[in-house]
C-alpha positions, 0 to 999 in steps of 0.5 A, spaced: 844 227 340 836 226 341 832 232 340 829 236 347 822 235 344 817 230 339 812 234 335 805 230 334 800 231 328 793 229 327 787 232 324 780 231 325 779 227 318 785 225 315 780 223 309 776 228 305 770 225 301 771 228 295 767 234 293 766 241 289 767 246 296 772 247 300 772 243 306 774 245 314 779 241 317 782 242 324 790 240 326 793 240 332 800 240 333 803 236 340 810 238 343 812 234 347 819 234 351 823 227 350 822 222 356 830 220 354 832 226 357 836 226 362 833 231 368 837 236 370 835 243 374 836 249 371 839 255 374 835 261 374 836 268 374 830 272 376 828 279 376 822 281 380 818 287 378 813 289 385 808 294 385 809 298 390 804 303 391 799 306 396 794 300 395 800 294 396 802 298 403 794 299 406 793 296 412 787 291 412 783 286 416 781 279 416 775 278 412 771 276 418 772 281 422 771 287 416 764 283 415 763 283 422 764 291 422 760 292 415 754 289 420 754 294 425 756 300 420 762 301 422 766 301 416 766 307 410 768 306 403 774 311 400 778 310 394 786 310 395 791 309 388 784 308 385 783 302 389 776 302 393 779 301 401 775 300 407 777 305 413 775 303 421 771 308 424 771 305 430 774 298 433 769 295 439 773 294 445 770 285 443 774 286 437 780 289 439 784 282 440 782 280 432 784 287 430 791 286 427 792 288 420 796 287 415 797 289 408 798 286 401 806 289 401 806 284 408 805 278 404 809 280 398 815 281 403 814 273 405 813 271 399 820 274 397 823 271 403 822 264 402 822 265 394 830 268 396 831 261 401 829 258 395 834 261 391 840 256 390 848 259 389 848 259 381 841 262 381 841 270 380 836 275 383 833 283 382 828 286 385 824 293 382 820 296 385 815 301 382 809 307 383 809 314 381 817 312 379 822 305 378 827 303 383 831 298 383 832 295 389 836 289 388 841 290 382 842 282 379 846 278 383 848 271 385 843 267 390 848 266 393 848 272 397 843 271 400 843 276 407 844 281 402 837 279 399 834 279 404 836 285 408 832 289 403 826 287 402 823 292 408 825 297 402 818 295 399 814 298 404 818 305 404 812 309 401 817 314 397 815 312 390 810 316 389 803 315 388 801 313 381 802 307 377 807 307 372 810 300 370 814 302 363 820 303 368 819 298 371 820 293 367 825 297 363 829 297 369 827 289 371 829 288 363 836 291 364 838 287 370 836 281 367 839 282 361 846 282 366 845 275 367 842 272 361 846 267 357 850 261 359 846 254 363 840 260 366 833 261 365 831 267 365 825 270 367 821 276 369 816 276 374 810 282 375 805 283 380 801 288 381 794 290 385 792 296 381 790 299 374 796 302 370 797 309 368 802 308 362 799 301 359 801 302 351 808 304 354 809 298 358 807 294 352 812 296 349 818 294 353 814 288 353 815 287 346 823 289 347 822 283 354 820 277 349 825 281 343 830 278 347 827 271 348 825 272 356 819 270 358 815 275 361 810 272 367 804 276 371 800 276 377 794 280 378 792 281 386 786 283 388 779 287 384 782 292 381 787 291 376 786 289 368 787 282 367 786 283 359 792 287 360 796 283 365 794 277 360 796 280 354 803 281 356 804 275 359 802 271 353 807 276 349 813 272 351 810 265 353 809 267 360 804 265 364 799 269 367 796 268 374 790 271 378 790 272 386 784 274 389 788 273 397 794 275 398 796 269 402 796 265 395 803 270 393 808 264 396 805 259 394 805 263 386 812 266 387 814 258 388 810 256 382 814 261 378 821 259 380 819 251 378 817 253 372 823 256 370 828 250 372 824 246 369 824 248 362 827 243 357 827 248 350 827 255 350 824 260 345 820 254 341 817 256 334 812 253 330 812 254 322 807 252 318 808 253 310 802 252 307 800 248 301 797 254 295 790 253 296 790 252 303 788 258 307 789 258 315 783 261 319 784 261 326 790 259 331 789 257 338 794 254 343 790 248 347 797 246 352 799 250 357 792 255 356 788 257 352 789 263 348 786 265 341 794 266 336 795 272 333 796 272 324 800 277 324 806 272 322 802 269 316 805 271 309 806 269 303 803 261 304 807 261 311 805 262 319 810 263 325 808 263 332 812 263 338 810 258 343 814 260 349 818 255 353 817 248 353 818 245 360 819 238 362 812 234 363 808 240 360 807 240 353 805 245 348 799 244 343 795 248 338 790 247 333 790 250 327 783 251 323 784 251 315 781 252 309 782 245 304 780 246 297 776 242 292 781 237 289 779 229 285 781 223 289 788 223 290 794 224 296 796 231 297 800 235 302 797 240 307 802 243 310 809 242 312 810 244 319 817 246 322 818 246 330 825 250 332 827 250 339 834 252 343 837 249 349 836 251 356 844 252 356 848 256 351 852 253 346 847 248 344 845 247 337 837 249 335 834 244 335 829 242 328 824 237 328 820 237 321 813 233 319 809 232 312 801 233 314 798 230 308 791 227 307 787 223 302 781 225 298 777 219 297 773 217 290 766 217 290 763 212 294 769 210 299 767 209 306 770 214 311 772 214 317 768 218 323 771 226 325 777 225 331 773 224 337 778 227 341 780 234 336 773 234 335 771 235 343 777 239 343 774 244 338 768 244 343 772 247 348 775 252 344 768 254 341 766 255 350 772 260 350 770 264 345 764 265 347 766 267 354 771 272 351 766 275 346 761 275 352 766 280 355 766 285 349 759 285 349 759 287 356 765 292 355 762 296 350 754 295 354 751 290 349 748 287 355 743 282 351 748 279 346 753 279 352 747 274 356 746 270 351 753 268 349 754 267 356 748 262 357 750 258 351 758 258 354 754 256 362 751 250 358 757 247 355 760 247 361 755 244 365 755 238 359 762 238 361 761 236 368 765 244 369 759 246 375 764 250 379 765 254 372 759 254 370 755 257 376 760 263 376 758 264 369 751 264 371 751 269 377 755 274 372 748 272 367 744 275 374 749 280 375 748 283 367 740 282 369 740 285 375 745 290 374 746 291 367 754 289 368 759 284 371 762 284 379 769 285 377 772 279 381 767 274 377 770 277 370 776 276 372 775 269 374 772 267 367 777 271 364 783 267 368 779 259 368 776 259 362 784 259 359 785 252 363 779 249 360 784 244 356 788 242 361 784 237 363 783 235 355 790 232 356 
């Protein structure tokens, strides 16, 4: 039977002169699903994890009205869940017919209702709903009951969970029912949103920990100004989730739809990468390139040898990451770098792991050989790699107040982007230099936009 992915290897410079100094080498890892497999869709089961605090339930206008207000001063600015809202002091009478307001809570509901339509029978489905407390309003159930469903949605705008914003329950609560349904033909997965700052971010993070423990794959959605994307898109990247950022309400649908195709489209589950390291070799830094960017962490480097989680694999989304090692002197000659090994589960239970091995080997010429030009391909992939490092260290600088050494990395990072043909990108980057400037701090909304597309710069790399 044919293995669910191919694993790719290639290195910057498969030819090292020979030297008396340790030499840099760049290696990217490709996994790619098998185009020989048949395509099937894979059930799911969902459990969704909503936000039901005061800031989801304020009513508010659509942005033409609220600045047409804010002209003629009839707006005042209160903190509500520590959330800054806008309350109406008054609605002329020429407004009257524009004045409907909706509220964050609204759209989520509309979202669930055509995420549950969407739902087939074989599908399962939970919803939790948290703030000051969790609850769960949706024990995991089939899809196929749909009328039930649906019948509970309106629970969510019920304002009876309080009016913090505690998520480690919540997540607990989600993680119970998932784990209702986990196993056998489904994909499992836990879907987040939230508007707001969250009280208790060390406790969620370790029920985070138990989620991707248990192999379900953890996806966030950040809505509006006023929420942690760091810590959004930490939990998401714990699991091999995925990470959103939502600036209108009206995109959630669009987001919740997004989340159920990726789920049915997963081909391996759980896939790791080991990395066993010939002595002398020494790793230094690890990001994953596909699906986004994202800096690995080392922790599981021991004795020579390095495994990460990558996540779940899906059908026409490969996942890549570039490794940059250490190469120590050596005489002309073949050598082995390094042997990786890629394991994942199929979507289904009962399968096999599958296991697919390469040797990553180089050459150190004698004195004098030619040698081939560094891969053009990797080396502009270590370009972008550097960009993303330099806007997230600009992000720290701003955070601890260095707004000088915040500036400067972000004009260097505004000015690869603009050789990169990334405009849009880059004159955000540059309003948030002018920010820092004017302001000595970034808008919130600019840095969670660097924060969430800076990650999809490698996207357009593939």
């Amino acid at each position: 039977m044919a293995e669910p992915f191919l694993l790719s290897t290639t290195l910057n410079m498969p030819v090292l002169p020979a030297a008396n100094e340790p030499r840099l080498l760049y290696l990217l890892l490709e996994i790619a699903p098998n185009a020989q497999l048949s395509l099937r869709r894979t059930p799911v089961n969902l459990a969704l994890v909503v936000d039901a605090s005061e800031s989801m339930l304020i009513p508010s206008l659509e942005d033409g009205l609220v600045e047409e207000l804010e002209r003629r001063g009839l707006l005042v600015e209160t903190i509500a869940d520590g959330v800054p809202v806008f309350r109406v002091l008054h609605m002329p009478e020429d407004l009257l017919a524009r004045a409907e307001p909706v509220c964050n809570m609204d759209f989520v509901q509309q979202a669930l209702r055509q995420l549950v339509e969407r739902l087939s029978p074989d599908d399962r489905f939970a919803l939790v709903a948290f703030a000051g407390r969790a609850k769960t309003l949706v024990s995991n159930r089939s899809a196929a009951d749909k009328r039930k469903l649906l019948s509970v949605l309106d629970a969510l705008a019920d304002g009876k969970l309080g009016d913090n914003t505690l998520l480690a329950a919540g997540l607990k609560a989600a993680l119970v029912e998932a784990q209702r349904a986990q196993g056998g033909d489904r994909q499992t997965r836990l879907l987040l949103l939230t508007d707001g700052f969250v009280a208790d971010e060390q406790q969620a993070k370790d029920v985070a920990a138990q989620v991707a423990a248990n192999g379900i794959a953890l996806s966030t959605v950040g809505l509006g100004l006023a929420f942690n994307e760091s810590f959004l898109i930490e939990l998401a990247e714990m699991s091999g989730g995925n990470a959103h950022l939502v600036f209108q309400p009206a995109e959630i649908p669009q987001i919740f739809a997004a989340e159920l195709e990726s789920a049915q489209r997963v081909v391996a589950k759980s896939v790791d990468v080991r990395i066993a390291l010939t002595p002398g070799v020494e790793i230094r830094r690890v990001h994953r390139t596909q699906p986004v960017l994202s800096e690995l962490s080392l922790s599981g480097l021991h004795d020579c040898s390095l495994t990460v989680n990558l996540g779940n694999l899906e059908r026409e989304q490969p996942l890549a990451m570039l490794i940059e090692a250490v190469f120590p002197p050596r005489p002309p000659g073949d050598y082995r770098l390094a042997q990786v090994l890629v394991t994942g589960d199929p979507p289904g239970e009962g399968g096999e792991r599958a296991l697919v091995r390469s040797d990553i080997l180089v050459r150190v010429a004698s004195p004098g050989k030619p040698l081939p030009i560094p891969n053009p391909r990797i080396m502009k992939l270590v370009e972008t790699v550097s960009t993303f490092k330099l806007q997230t260290r600009a992000l720290a600088d701003a955070a601890a107040g260095d707004i000088p050494g915040a500036t400067r990395k972000l004009q260097a990072a505004a000015t690869r982007l603009l050789a990169d043909g990334e405009f849009e990108l880059a004159a955000a980057m540059q309003s948030e230099i002018t920010n820092l400037e004017r302001q000595g701090q970034m808008s919130s909304g600019g840095a969670k936009q660097l924060r969430y597309e800076t990650r999809k710069l490698t996207q357009k790399l593939s």
